[in-house]
Backbone as CSV, one residue per row, in Angstrom:
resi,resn,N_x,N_y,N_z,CA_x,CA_y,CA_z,C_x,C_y,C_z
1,UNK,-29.570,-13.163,-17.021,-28.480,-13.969,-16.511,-29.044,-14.925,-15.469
2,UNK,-28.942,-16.219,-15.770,-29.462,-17.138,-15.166,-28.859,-17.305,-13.239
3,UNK,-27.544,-16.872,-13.233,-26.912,-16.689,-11.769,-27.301,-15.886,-11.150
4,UNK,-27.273,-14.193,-11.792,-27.700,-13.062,-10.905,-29.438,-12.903,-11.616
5,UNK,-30.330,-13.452,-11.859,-31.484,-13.133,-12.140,-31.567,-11.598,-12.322
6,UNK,-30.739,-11.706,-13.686,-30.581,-9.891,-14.091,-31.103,-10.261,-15.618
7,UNK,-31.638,-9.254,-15.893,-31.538,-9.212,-17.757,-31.059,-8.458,-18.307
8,UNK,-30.632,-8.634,-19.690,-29.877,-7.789,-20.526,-30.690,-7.854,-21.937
9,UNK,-30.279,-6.629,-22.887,-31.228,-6.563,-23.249,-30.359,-5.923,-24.798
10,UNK,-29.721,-7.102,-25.852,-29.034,-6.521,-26.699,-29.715,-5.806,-28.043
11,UNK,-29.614,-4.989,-28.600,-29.692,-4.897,-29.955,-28.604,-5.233,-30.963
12,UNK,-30.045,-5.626,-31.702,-28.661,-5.897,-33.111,-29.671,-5.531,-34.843
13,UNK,-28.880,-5.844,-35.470,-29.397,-5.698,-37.303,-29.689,-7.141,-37.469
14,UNK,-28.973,-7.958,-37.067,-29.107,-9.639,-37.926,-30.133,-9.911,-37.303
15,UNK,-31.162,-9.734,-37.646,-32.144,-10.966,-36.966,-32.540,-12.508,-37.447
16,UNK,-31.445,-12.868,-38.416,-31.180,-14.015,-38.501,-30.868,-15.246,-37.557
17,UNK,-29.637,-14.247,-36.167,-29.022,-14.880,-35.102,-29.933,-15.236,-34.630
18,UNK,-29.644,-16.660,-33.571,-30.033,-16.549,-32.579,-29.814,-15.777,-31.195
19,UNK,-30.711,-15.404,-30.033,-30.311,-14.482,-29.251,-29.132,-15.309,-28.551
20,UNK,-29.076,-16.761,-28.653,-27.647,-17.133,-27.727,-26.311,-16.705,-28.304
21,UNK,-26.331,-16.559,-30.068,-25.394,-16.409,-30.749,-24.845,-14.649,-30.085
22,UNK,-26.145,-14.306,-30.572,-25.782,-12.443,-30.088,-24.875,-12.434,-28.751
23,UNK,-25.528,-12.844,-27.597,-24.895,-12.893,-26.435,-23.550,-13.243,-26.768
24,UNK,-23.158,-14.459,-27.072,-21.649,-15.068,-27.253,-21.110,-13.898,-27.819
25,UNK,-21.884,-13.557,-29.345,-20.664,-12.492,-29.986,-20.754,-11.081,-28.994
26,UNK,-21.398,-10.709,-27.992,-21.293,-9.426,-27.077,-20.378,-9.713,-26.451
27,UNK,-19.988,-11.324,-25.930,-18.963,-11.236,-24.897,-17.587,-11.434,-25.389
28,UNK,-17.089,-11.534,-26.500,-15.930,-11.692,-27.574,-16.201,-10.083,-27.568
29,UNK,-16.818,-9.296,-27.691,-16.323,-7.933,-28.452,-15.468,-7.131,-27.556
30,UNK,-15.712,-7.337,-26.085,-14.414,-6.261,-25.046,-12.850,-6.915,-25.781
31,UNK,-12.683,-8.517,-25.774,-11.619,-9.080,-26.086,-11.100,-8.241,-27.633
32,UNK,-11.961,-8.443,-28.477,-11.428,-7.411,-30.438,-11.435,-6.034,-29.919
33,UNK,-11.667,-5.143,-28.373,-11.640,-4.012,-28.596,-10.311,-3.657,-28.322
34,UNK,-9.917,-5.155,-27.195,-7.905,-4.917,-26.450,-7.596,-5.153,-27.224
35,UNK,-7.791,-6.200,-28.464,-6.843,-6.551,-29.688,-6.567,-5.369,-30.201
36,UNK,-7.789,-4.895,-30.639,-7.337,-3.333,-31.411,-6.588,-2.397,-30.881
37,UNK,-6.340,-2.365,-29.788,-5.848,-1.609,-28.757,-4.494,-1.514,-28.687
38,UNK,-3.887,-2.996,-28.177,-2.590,-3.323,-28.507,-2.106,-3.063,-30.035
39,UNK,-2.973,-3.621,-30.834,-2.196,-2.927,-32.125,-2.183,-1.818,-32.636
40,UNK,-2.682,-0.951,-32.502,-2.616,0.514,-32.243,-1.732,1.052,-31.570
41,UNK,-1.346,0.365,-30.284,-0.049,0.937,-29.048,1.210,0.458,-29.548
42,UNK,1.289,-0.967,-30.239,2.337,-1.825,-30.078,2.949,-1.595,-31.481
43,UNK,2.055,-2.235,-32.708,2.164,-2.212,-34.009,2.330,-0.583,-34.578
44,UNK,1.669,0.622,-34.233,1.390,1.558,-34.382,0.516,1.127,-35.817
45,UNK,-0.601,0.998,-35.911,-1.499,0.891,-37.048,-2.637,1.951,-36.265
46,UNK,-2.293,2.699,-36.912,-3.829,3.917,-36.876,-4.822,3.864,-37.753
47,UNK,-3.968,3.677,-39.214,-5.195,3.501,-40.191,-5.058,2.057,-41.134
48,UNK,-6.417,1.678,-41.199,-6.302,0.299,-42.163,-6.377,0.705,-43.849
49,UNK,-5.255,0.925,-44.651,-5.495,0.915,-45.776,-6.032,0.240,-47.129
50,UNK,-6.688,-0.817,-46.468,-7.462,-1.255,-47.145,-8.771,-1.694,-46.673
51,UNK,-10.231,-1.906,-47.275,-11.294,-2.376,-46.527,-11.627,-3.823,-46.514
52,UNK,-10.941,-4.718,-47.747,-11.851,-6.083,-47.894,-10.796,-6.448,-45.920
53,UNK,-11.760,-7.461,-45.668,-11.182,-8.240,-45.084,-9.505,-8.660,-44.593
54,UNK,-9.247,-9.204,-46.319,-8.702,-9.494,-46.676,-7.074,-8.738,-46.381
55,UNK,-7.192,-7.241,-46.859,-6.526,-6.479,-46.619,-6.024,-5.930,-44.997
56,UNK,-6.908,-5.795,-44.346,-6.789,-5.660,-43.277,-6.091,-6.979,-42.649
57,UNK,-6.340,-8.138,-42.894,-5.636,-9.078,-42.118,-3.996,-9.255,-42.979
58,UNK,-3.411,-8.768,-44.248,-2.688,-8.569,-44.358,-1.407,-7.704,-43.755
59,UNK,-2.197,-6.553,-43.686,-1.595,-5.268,-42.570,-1.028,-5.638,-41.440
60,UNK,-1.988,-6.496,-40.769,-1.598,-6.909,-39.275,-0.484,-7.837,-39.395
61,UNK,-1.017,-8.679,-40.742,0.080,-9.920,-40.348,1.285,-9.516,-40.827
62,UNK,1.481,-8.186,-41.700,3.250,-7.285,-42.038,3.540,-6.719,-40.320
63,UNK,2.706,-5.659,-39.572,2.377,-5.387,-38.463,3.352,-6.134,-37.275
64,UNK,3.088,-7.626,-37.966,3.217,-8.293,-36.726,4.637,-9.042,-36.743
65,UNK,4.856,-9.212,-37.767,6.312,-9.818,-38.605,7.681,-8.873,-38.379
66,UNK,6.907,-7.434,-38.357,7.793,-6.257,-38.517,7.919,-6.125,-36.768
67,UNK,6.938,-6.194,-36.203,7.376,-5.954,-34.326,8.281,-7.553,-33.923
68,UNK,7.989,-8.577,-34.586,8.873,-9.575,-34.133,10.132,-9.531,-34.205
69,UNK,10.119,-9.388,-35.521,11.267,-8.810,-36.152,12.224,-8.150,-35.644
70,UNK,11.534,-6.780,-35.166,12.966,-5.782,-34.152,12.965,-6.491,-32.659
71,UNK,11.657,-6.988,-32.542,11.745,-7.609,-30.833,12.941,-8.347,-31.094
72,UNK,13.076,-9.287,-31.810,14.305,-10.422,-31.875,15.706,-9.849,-32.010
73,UNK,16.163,-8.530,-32.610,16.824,-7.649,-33.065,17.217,-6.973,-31.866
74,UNK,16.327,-6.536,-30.690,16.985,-6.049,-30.068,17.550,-6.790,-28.889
């Protein structure tokens, strides 16, 4: 870290990335861990029944239609 003259020191599998890319995607991952979080508390989604992608962003987006839904309702 160029401010506190600290280093960090990530692992990863892609060694395709670059190490600036890695960094960026380390500091996005606390943010997808509250996402998951809230939808787990809010949505109640415990399990994703499906694996593509695809599926999973379906879930959320019923998930999310269905909490608007009663929010507006009540």
């Amino acid at each position: 870290d160029a401010e506190t003259d600290r280093y960090f020191v990530y692992l990863t599998n892609n060694l395709k990335l670059k190490a600036e890319v890695i960094v960026k995607l380390y500091k996005h991952r606390w943010q997808i861990e509250l996402f998951f979080k809230w939808i787990k508390q809010h949505l109640y989604i415990q399990v994703f029944w499906g694996t593509s992608a695809n599926a999973v962003k379906t879930q959320i987006c019923i998930a999310i239609c269905t909490f608007l839904i009663i929010a507006i309702m009540k």
